[in-house]
Residue frames as qw, qx, qy, qz and C-alpha x, y, z in Angstrom:
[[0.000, 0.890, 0.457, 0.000, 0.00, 0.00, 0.00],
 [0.564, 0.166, -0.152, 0.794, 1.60, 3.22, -0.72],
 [0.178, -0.868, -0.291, 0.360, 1.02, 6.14, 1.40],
 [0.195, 0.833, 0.035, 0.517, 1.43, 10.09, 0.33],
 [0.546, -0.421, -0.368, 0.624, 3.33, 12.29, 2.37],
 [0.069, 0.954, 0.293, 0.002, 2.75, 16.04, 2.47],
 [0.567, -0.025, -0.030, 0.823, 6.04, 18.44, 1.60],
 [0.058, -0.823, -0.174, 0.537, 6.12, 21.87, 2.94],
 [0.337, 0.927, 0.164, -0.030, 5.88, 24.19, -0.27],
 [0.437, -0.275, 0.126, 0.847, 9.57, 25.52, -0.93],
 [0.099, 0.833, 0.239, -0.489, 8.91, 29.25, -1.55],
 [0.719, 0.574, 0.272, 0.283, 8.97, 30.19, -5.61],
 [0.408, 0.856, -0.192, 0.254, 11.32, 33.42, -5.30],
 [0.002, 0.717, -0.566, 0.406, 13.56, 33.04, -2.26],
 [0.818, -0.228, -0.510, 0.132, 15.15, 30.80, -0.11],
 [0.383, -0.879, -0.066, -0.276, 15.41, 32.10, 3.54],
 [0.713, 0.046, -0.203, 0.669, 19.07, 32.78, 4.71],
 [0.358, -0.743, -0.033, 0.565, 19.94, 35.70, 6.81],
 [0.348, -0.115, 0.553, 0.748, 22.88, 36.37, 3.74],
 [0.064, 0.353, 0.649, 0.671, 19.88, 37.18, 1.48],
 [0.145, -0.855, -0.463, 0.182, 17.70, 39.63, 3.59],
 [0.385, 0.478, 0.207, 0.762, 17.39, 42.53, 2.94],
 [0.334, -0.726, -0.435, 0.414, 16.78, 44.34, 6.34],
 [0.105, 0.899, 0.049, 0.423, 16.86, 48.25, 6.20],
 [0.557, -0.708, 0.364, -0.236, 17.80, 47.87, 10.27],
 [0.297, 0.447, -0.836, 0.118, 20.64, 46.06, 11.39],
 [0.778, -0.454, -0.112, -0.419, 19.84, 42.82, 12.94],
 [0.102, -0.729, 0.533, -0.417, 21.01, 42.25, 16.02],
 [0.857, -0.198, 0.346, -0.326, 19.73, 39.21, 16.72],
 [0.942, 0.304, -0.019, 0.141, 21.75, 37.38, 13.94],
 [0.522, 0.710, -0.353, 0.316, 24.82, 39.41, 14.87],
 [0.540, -0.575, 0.515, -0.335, 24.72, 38.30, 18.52],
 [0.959, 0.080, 0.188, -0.197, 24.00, 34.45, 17.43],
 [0.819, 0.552, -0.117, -0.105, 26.30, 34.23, 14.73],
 [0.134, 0.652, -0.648, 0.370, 29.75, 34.78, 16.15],
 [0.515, -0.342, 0.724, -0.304, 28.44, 32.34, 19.37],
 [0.878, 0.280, 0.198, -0.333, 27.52, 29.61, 16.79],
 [0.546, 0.708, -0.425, 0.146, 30.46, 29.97, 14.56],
 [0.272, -0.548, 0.688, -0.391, 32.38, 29.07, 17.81],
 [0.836, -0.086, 0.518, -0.158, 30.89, 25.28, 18.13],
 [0.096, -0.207, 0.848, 0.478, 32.60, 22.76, 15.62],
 [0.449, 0.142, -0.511, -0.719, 30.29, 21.92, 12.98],
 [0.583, -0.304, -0.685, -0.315, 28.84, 18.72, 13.80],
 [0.332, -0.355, -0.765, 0.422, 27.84, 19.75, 17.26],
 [0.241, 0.031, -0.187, -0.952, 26.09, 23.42, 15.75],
 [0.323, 0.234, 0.906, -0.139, 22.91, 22.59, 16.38],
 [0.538, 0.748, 0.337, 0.196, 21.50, 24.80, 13.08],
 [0.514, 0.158, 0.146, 0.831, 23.61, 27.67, 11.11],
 [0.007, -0.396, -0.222, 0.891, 23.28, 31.08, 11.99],
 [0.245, 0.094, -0.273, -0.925, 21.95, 32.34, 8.59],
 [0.165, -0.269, -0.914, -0.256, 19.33, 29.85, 9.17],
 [0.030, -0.423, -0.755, 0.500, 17.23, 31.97, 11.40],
 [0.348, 0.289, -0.003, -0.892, 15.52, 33.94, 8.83],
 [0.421, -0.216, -0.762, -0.442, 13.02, 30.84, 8.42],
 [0.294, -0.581, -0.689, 0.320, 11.90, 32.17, 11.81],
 [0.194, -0.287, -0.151, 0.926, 11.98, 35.66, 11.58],
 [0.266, 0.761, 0.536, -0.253, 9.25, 38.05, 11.18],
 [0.059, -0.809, 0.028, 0.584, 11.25, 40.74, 9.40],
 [0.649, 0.030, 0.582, 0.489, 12.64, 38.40, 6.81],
 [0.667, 0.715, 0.100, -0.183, 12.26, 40.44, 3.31],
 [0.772, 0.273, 0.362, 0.446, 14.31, 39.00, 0.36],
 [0.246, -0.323, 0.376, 0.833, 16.69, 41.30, -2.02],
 [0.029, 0.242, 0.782, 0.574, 14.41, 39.66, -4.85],
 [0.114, -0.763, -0.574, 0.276, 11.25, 40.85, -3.07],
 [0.024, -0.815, -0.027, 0.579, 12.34, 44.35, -2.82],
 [0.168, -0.331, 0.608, 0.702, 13.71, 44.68, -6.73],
 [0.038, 0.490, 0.753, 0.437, 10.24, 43.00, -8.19],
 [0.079, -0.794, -0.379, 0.469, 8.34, 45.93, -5.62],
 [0.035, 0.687, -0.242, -0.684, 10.68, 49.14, -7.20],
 [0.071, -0.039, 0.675, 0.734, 10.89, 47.65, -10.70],
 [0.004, 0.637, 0.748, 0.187, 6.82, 47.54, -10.49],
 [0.120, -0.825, -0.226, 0.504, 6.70, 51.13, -8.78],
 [0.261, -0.450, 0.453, 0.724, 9.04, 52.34, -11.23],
 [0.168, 0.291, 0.865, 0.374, 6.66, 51.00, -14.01],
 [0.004, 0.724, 0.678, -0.127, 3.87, 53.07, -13.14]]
């Protein structure tokens, strides 16, 4: 019998990484994290720093903000 499994959507322009946000504000929260993370050896890291903009509320993409002005810019 084969069973389905559901997969979480992967998102069609971006792929959430700190490295690719485009914050106006500096965030402090990844620059506090990152430096104590970077410190653990790799296979005891329990996730990578730039991973926490797949929690973050503030996330906005580079690509995000370039399709916004190139549509403002249009008008």
């Amino acid at each position: 019998m084969a069973t389905q499994v559901k997969q979480k959507p992967k998102p069609l322009f971006i792929s959430n990484f700190c490295t690719k946000c485009a914050h106006i504000r500096i965030c402090a929260v990844f620059r506090a994290i990152a430096p104590l993370l970077e410190s653990w050896q790799e296979e005891t890291r329990p996730f990578e720093a730039e991973q926490l903009a797949n929690i973050c509320k503030s996330f906005v993409s580079g690509e995000t903000l370039n399709l916004l002005n190139e549509n403002v810019s249009s008008e």
